[in-house]
Jmol script that loads the backbone (N, CA, C; Angstrom):
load data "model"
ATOM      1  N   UNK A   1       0.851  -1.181   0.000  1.00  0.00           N
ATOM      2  CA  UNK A   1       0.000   0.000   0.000  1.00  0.00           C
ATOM      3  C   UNK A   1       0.895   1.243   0.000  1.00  0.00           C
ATOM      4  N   UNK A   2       0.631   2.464  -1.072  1.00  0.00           N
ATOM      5  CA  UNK A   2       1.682   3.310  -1.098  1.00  0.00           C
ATOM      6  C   UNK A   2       0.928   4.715  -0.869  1.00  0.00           C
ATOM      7  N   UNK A   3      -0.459   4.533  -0.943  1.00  0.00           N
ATOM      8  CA  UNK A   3      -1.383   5.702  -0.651  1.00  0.00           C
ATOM      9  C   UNK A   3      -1.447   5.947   1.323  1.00  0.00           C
ATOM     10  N   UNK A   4      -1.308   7.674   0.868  1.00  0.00           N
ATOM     11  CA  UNK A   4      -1.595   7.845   2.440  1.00  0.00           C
ATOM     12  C   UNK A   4      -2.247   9.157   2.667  1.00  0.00           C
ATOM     13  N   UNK A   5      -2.809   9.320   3.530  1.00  0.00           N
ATOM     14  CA  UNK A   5      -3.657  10.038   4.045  1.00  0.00           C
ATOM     15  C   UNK A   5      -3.183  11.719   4.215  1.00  0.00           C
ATOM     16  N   UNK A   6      -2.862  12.368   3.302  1.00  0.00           N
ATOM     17  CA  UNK A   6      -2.176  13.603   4.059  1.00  0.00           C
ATOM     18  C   UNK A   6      -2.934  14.593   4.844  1.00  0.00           C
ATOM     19  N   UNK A   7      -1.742  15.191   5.817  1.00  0.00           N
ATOM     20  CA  UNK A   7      -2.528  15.310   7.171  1.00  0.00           C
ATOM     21  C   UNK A   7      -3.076  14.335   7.828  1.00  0.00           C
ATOM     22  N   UNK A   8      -3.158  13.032   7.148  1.00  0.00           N
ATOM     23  CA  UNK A   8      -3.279  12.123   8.346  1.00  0.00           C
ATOM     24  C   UNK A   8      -2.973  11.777   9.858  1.00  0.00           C
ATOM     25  N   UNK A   9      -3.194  11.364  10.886  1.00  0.00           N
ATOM     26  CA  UNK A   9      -2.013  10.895  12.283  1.00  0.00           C
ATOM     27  C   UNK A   9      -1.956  10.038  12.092  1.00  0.00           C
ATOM     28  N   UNK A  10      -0.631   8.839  11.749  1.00  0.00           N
ATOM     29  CA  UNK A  10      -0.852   7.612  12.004  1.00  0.00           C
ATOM     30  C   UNK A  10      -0.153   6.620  13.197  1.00  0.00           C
ATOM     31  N   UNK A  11       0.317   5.577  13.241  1.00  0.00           N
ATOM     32  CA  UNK A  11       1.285   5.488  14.386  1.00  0.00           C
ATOM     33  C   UNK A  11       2.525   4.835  13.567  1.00  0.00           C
ATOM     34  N   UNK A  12       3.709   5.228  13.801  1.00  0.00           N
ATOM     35  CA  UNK A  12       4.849   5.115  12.778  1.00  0.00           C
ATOM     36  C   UNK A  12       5.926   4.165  13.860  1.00  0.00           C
ATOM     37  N   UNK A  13       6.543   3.143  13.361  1.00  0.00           N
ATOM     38  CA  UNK A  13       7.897   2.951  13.594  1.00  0.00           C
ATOM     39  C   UNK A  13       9.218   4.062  13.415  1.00  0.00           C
ATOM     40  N   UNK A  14       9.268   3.883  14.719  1.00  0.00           N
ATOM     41  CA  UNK A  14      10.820   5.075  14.858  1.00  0.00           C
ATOM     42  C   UNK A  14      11.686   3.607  14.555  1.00  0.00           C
ATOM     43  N   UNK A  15      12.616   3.356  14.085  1.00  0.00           N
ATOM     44  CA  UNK A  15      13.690   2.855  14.211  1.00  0.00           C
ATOM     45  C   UNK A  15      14.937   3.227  15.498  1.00  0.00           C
ATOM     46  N   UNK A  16      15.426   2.599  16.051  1.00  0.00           N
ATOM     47  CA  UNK A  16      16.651   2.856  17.210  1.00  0.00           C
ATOM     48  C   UNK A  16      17.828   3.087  16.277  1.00  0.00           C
ATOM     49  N   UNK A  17      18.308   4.286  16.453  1.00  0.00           N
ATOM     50  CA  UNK A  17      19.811   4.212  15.673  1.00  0.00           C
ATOM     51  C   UNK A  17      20.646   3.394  16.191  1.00  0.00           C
ATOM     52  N   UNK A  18      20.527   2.959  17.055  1.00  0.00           N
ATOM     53  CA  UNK A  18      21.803   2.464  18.224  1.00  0.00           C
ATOM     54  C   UNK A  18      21.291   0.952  18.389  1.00  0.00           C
ATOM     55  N   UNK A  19      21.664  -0.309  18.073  1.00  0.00           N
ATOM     56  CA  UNK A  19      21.318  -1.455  18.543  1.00  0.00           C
ATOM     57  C   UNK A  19      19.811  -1.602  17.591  1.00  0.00           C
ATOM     58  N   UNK A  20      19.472  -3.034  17.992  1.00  0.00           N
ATOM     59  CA  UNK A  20      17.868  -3.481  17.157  1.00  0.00           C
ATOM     60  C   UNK A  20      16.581  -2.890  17.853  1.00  0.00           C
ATOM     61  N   UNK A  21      15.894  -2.946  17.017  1.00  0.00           N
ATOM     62  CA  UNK A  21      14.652  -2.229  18.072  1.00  0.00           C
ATOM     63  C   UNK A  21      13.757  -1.342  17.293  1.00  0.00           C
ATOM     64  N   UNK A  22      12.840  -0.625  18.053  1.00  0.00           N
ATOM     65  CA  UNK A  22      12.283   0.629  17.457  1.00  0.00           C
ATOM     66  C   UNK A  22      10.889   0.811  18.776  1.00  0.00           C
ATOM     67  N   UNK A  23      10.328   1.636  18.496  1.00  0.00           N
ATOM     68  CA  UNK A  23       9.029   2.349  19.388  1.00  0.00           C
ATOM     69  C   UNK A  23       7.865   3.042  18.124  1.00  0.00           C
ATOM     70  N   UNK A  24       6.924   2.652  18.832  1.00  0.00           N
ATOM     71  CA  UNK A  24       5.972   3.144  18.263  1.00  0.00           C
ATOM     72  C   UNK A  24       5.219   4.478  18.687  1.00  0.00           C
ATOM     73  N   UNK A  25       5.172   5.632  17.568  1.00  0.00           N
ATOM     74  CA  UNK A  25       5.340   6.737  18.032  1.00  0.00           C
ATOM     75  C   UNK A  25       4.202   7.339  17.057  1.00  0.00           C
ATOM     76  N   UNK A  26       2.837   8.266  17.505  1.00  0.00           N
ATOM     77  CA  UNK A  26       1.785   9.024  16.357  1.00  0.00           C
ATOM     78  C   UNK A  26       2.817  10.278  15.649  1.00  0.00           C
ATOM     79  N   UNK A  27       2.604  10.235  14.129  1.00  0.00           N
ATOM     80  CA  UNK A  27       3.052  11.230  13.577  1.00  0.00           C
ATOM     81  C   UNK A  27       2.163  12.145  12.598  1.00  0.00           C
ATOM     82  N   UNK A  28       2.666  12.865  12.047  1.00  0.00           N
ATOM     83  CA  UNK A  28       1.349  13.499  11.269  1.00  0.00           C
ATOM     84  C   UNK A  28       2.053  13.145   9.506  1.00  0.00           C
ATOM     85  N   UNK A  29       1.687  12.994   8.725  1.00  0.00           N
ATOM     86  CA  UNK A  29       2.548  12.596   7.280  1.00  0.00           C
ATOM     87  C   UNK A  29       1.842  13.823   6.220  1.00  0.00           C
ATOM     88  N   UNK A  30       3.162  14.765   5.981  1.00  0.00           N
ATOM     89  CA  UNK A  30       3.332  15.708   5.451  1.00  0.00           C
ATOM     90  C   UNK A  30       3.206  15.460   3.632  1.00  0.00           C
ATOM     91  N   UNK A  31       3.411  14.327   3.271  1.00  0.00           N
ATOM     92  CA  UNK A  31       3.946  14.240   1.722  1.00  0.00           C
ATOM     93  C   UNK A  31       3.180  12.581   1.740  1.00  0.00           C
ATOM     94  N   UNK A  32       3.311  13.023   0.038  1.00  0.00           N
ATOM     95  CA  UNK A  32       2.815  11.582  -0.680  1.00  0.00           C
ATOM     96  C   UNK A  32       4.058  10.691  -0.439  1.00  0.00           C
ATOM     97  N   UNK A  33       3.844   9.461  -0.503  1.00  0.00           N
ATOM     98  CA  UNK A  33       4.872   8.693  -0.950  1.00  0.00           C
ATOM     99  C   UNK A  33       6.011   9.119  -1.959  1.00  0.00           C
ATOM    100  N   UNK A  34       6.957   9.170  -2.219  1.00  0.00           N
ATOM    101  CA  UNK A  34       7.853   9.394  -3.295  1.00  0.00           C
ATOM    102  C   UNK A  34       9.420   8.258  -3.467  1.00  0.00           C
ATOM    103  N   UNK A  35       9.977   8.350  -4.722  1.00  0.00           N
ATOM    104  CA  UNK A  35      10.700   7.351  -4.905  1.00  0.00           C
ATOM    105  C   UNK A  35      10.250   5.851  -4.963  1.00  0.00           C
ATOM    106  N   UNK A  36      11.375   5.284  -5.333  1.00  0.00           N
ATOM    107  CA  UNK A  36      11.744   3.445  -4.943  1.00  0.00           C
ATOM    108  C   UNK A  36      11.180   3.338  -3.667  1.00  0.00           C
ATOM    109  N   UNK A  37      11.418   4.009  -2.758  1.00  0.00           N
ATOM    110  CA  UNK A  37      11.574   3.442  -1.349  1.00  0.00           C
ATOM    111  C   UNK A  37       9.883   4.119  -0.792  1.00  0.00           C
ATOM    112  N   UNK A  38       9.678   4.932  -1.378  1.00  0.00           N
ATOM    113  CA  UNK A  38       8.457   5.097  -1.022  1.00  0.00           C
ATOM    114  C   UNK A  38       8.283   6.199   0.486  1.00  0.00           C
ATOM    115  N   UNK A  39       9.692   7.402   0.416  1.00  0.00           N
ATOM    116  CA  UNK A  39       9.834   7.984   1.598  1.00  0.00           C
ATOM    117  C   UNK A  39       8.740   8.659   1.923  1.00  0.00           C
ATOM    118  N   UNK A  40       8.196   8.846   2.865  1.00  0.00           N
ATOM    119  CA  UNK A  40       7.257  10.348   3.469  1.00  0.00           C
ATOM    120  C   UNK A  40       7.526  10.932   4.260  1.00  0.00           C
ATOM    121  N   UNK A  41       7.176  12.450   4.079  1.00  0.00           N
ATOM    122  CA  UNK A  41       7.775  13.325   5.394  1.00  0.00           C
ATOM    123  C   UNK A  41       6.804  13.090   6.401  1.00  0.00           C
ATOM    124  N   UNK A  42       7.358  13.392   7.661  1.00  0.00           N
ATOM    125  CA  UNK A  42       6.457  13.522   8.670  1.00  0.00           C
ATOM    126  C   UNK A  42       6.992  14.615   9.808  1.00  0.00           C
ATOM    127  N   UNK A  43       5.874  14.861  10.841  1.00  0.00           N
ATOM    128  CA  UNK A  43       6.349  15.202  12.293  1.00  0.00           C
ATOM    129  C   UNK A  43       6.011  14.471  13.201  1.00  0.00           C
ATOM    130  N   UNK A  44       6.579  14.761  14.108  1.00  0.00           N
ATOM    131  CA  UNK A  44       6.003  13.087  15.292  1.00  0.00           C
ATOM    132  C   UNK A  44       5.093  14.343  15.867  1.00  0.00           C
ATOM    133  N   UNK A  45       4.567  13.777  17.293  1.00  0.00           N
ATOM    134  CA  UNK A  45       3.697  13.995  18.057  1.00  0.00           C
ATOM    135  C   UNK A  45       4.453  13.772  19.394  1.00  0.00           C
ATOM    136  N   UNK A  46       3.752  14.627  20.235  1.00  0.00           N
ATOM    137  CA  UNK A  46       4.095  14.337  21.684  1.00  0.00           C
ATOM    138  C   UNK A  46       2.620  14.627  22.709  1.00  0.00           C
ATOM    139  N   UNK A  47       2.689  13.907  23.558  1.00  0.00           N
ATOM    140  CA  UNK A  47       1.892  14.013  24.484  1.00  0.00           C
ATOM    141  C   UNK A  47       2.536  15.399  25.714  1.00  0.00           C
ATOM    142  N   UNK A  48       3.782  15.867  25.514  1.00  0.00           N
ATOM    143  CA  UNK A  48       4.037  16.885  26.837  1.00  0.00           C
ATOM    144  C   UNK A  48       4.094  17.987  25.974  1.00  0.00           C
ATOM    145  N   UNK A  49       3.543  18.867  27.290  1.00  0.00           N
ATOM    146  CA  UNK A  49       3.193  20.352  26.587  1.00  0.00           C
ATOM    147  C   UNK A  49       4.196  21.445  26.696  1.00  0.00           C
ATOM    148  N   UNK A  50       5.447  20.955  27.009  1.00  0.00           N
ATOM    149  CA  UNK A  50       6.517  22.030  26.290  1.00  0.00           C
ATOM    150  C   UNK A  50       6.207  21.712  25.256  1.00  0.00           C
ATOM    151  N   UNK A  51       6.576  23.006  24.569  1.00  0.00           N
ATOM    152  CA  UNK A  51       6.358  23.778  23.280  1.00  0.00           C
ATOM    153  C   UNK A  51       7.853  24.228  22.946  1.00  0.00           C
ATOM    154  N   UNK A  52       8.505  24.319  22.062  1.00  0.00           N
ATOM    155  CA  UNK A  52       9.274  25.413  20.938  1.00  0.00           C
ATOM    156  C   UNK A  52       8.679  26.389  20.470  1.00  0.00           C
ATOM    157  N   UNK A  53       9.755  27.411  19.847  1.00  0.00           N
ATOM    158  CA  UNK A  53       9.065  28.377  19.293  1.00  0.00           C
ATOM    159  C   UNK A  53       8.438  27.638  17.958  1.00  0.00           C
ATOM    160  N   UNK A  54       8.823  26.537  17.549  1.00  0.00           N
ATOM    161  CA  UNK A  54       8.428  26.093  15.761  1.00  0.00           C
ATOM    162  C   UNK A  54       6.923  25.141  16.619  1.00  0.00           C
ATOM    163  N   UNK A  55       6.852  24.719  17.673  1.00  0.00           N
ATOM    164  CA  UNK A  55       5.857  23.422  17.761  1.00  0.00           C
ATOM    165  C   UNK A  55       4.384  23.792  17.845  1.00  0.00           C
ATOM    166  N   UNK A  56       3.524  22.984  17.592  1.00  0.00           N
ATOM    167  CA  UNK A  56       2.064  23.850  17.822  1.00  0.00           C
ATOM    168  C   UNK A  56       1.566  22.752  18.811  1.00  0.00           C
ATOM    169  N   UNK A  57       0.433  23.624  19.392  1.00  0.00           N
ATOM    170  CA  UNK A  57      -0.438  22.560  20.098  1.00  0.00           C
ATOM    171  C   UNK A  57      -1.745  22.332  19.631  1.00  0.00           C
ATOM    172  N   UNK A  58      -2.386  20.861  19.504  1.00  0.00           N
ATOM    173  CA  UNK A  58      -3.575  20.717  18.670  1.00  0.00           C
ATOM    174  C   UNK A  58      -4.555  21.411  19.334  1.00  0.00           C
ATOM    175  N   UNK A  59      -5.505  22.241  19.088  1.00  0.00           N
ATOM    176  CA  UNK A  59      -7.057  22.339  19.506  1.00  0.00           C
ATOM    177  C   UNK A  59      -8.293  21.324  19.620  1.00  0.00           C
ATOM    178  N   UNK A  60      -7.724  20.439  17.789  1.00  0.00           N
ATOM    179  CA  UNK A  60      -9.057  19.302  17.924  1.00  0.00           C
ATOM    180  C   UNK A  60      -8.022  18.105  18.297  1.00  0.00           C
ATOM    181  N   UNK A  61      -7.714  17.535  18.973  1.00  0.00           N
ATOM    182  CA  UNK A  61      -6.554  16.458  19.187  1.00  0.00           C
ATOM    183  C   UNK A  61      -7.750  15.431  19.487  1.00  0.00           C
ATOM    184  N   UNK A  62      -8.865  15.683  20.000  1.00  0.00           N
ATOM    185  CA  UNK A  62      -9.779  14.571  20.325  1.00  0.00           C
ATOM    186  C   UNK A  62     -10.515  14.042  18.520  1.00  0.00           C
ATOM    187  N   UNK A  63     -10.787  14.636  18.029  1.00  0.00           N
ATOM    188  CA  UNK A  63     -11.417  14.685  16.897  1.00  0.00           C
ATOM    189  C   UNK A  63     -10.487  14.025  15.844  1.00  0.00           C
ATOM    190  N   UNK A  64      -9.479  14.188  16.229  1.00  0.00           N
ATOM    191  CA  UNK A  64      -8.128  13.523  15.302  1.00  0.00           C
ATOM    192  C   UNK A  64      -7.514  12.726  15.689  1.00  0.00           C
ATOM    193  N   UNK A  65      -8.419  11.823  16.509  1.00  0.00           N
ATOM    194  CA  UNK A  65      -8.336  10.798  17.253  1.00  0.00           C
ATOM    195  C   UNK A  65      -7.344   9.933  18.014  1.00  0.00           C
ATOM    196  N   UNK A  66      -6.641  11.014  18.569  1.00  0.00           N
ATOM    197  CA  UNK A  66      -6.166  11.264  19.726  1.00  0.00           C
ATOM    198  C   UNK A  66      -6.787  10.795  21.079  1.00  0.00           C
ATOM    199  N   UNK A  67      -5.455  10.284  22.193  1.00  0.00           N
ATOM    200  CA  UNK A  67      -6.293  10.115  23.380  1.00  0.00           C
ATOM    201  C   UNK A  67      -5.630  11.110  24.504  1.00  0.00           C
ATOM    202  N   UNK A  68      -4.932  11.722  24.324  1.00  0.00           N
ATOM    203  CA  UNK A  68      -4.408  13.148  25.098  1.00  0.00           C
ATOM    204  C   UNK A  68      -4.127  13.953  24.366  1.00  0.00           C
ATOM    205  N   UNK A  69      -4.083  15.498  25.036  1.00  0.00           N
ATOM    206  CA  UNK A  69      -3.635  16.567  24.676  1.00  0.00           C
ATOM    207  C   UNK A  69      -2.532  16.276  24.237  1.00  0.00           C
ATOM    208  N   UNK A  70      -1.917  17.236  22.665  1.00  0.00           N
ATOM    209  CA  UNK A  70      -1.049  16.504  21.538  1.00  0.00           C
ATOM    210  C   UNK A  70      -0.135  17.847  21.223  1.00  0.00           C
ATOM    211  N   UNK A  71       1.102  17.751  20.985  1.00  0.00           N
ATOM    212  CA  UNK A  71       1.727  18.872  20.200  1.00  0.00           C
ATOM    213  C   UNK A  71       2.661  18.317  18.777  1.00  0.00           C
ATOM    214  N   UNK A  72       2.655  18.871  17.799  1.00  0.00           N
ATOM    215  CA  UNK A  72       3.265  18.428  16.972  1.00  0.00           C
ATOM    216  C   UNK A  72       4.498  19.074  16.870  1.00  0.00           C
ATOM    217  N   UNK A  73       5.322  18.458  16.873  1.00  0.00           N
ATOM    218  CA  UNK A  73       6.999  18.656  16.837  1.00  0.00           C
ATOM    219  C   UNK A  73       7.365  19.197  15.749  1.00  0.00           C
ATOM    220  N   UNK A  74       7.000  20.560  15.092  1.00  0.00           N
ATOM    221  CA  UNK A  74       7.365  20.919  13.760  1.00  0.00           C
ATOM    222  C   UNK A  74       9.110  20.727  13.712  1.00  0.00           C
ATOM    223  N   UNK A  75       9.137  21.206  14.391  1.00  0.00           N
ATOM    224  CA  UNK A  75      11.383  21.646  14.520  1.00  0.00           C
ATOM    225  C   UNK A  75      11.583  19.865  14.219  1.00  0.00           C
ATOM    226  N   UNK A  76      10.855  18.941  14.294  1.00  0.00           N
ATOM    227  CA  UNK A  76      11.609  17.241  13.877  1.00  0.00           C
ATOM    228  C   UNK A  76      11.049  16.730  12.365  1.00  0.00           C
ATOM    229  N   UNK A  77      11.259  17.531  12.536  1.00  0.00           N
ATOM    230  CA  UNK A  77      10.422  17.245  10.748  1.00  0.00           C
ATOM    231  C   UNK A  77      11.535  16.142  10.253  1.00  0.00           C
ATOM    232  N   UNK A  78      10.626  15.105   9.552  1.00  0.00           N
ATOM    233  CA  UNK A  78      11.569  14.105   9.302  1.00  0.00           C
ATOM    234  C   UNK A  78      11.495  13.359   7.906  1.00  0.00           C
ATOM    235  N   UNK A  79      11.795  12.203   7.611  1.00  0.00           N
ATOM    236  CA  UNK A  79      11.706  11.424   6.672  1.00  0.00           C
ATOM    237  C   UNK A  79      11.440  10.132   7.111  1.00  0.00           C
ATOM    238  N   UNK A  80      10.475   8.950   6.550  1.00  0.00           N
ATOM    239  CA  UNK A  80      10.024   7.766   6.672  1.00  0.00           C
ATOM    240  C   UNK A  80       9.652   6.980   5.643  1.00  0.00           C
ATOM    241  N   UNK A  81      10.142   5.774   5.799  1.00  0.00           N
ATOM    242  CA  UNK A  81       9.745   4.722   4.587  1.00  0.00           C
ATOM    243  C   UNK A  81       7.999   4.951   4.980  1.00  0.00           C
ATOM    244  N   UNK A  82       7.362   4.538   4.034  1.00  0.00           N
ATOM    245  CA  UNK A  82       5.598   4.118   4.056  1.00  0.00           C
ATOM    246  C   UNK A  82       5.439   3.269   4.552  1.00  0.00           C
ATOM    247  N   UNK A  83       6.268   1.542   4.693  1.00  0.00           N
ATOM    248  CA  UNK A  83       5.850   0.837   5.323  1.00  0.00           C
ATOM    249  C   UNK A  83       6.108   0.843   6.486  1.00  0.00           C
ATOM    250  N   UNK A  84       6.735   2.004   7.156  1.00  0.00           N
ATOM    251  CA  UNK A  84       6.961   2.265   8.616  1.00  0.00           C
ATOM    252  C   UNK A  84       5.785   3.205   9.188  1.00  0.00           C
ATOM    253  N   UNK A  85       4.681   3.119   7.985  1.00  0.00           N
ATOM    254  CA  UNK A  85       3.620   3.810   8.813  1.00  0.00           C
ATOM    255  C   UNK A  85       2.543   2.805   9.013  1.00  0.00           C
ATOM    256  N   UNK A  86       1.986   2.838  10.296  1.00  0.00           N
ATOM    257  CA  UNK A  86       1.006   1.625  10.752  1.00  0.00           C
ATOM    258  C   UNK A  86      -0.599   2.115  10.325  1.00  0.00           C
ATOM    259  N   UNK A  87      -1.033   2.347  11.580  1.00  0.00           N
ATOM    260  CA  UNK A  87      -2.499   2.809  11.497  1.00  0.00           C
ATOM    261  C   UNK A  87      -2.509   4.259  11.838  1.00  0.00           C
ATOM    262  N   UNK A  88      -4.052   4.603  10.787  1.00  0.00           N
ATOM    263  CA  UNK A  88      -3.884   5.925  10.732  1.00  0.00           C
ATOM    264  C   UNK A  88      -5.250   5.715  12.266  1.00  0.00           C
ATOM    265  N   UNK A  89      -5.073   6.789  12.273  1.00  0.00           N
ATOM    266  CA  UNK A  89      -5.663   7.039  13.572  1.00  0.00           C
ATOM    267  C   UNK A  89      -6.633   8.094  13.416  1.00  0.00           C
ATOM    268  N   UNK A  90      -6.742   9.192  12.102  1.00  0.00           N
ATOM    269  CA  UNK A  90      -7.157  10.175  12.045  1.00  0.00           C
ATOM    270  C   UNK A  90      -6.738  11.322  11.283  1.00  0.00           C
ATOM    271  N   UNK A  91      -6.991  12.609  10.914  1.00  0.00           N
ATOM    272  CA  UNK A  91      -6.539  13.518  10.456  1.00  0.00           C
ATOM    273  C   UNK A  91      -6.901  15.050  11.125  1.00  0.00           C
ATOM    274  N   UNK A  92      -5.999  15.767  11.199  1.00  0.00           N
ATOM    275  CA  UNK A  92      -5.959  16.598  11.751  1.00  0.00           C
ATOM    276  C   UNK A  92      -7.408  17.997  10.851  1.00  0.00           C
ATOM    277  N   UNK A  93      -7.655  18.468  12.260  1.00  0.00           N
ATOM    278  CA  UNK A  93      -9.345  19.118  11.653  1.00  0.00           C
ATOM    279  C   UNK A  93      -8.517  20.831  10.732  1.00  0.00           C
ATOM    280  N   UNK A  94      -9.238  21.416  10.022  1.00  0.00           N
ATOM    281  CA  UNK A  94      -9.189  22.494   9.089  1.00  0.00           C
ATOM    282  C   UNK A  94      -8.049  23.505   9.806  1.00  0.00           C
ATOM    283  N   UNK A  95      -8.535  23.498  11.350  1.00  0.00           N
ATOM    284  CA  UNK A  95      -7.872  25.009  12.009  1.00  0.00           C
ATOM    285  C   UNK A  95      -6.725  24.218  12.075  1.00  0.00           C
ATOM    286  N   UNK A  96      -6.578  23.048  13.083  1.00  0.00           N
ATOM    287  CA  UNK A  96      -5.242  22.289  13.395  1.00  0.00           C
ATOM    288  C   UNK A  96      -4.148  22.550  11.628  1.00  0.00           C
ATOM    289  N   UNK A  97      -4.639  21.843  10.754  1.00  0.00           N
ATOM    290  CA  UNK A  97      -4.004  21.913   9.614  1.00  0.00           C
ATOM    291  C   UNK A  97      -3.153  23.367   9.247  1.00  0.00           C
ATOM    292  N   UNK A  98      -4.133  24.545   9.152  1.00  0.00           N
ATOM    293  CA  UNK A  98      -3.692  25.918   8.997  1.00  0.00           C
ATOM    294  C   UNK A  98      -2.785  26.434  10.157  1.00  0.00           C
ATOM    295  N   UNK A  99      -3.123  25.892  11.114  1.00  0.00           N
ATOM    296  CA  UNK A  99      -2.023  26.079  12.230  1.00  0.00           C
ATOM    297  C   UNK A  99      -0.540  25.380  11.812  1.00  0.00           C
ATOM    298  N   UNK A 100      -0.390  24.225  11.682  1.00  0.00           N
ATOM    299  CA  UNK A 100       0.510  23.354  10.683  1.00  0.00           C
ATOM    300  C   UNK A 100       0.844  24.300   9.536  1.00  0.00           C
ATOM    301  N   UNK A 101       0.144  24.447   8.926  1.00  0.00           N
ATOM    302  CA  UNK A 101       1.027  25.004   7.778  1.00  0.00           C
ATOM    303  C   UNK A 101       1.656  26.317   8.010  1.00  0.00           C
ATOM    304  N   UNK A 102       1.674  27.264   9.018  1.00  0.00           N
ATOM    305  CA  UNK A 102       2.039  28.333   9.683  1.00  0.00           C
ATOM    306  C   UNK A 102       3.004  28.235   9.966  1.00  0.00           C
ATOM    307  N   UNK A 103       3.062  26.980  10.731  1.00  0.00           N
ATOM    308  CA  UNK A 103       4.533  26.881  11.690  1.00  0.00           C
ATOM    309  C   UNK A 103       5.326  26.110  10.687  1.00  0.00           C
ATOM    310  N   UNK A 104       4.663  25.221   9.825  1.00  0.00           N
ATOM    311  CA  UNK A 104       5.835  25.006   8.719  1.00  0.00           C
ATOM    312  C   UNK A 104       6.543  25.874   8.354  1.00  0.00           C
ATOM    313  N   UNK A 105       5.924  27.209   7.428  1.00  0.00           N
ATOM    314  CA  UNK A 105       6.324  28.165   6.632  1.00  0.00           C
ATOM    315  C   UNK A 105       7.029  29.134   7.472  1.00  0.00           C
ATOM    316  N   UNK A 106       7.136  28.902   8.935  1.00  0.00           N
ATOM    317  CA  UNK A 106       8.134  29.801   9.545  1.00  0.00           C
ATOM    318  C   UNK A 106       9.484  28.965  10.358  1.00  0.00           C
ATOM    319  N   UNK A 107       9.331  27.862  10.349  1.00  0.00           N
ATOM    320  CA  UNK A 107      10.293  26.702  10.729  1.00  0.00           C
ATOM    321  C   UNK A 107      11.099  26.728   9.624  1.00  0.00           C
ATOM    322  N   UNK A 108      11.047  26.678   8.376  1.00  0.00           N
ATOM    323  CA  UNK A 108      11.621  26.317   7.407  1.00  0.00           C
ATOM    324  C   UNK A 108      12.092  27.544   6.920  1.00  0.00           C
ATOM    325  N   UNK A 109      11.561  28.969   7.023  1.00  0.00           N
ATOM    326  CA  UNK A 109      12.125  30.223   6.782  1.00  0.00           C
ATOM    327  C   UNK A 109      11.383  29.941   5.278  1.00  0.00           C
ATOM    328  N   UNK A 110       9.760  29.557   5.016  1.00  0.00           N
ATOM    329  CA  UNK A 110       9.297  30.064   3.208  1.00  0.00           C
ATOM    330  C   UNK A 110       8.509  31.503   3.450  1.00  0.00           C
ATOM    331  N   UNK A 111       8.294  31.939   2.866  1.00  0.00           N
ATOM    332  CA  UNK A 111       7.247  33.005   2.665  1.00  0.00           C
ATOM    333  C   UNK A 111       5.747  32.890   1.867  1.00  0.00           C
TER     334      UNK A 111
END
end "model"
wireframe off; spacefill off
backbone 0.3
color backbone group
């Protein structure tokens, strides 16, 4: 399966850099699939409410089916194979999204 949900949350394999392993962690998936490998961007999620100046905190986190108050980690913006994404869990509601794309476009320095 190479289709995914953008703006979706799903729950993603982190891989351990260090030794075998990994954790399962909600992220939000920024991009289509692309390439051979099928990379997608993402941001993870956190359940604690420090904030950065780049991070937002959800408003609808229940609705985007979430089970606690959620912040998305813009400043970790990352890269992921597709098959390291599990279940989607949800998608983030209209305001959450525009909030996202805010803190993208000032994390990244676009205009």
């Amino acid at each position: 399966m190479t289709d995914v949900v953008l703006r979706g949350l799903y729950t993603a394999r982190f891989r351990f850099l260090e030794g075998a392993g990994s954790k399962i962690r909600p992220v939000v998936v920024l991009s289509r699939p692309v390439g051979p490998f099928n990379v997608v961007s993402v941001v993870p999620l956190s359940s604690s409410s420090a904030l950065t100046d780049a991070d937002i905190a959800l408003d609808d986190w229940q609705a985007a089916g979430l089970r606690v108050p959620t912040v998305v980690r813009v400043h970790r913006i990352t890269a992921f194979l597709r098959e390291d994404l599990n279940a989607l869990l949800g998608t983030l509601s209209p305001g959450d999204s525009a909030k996202l794309d805010a803190a993208l476009r000032s994390h990244l320095v676009l205009s």
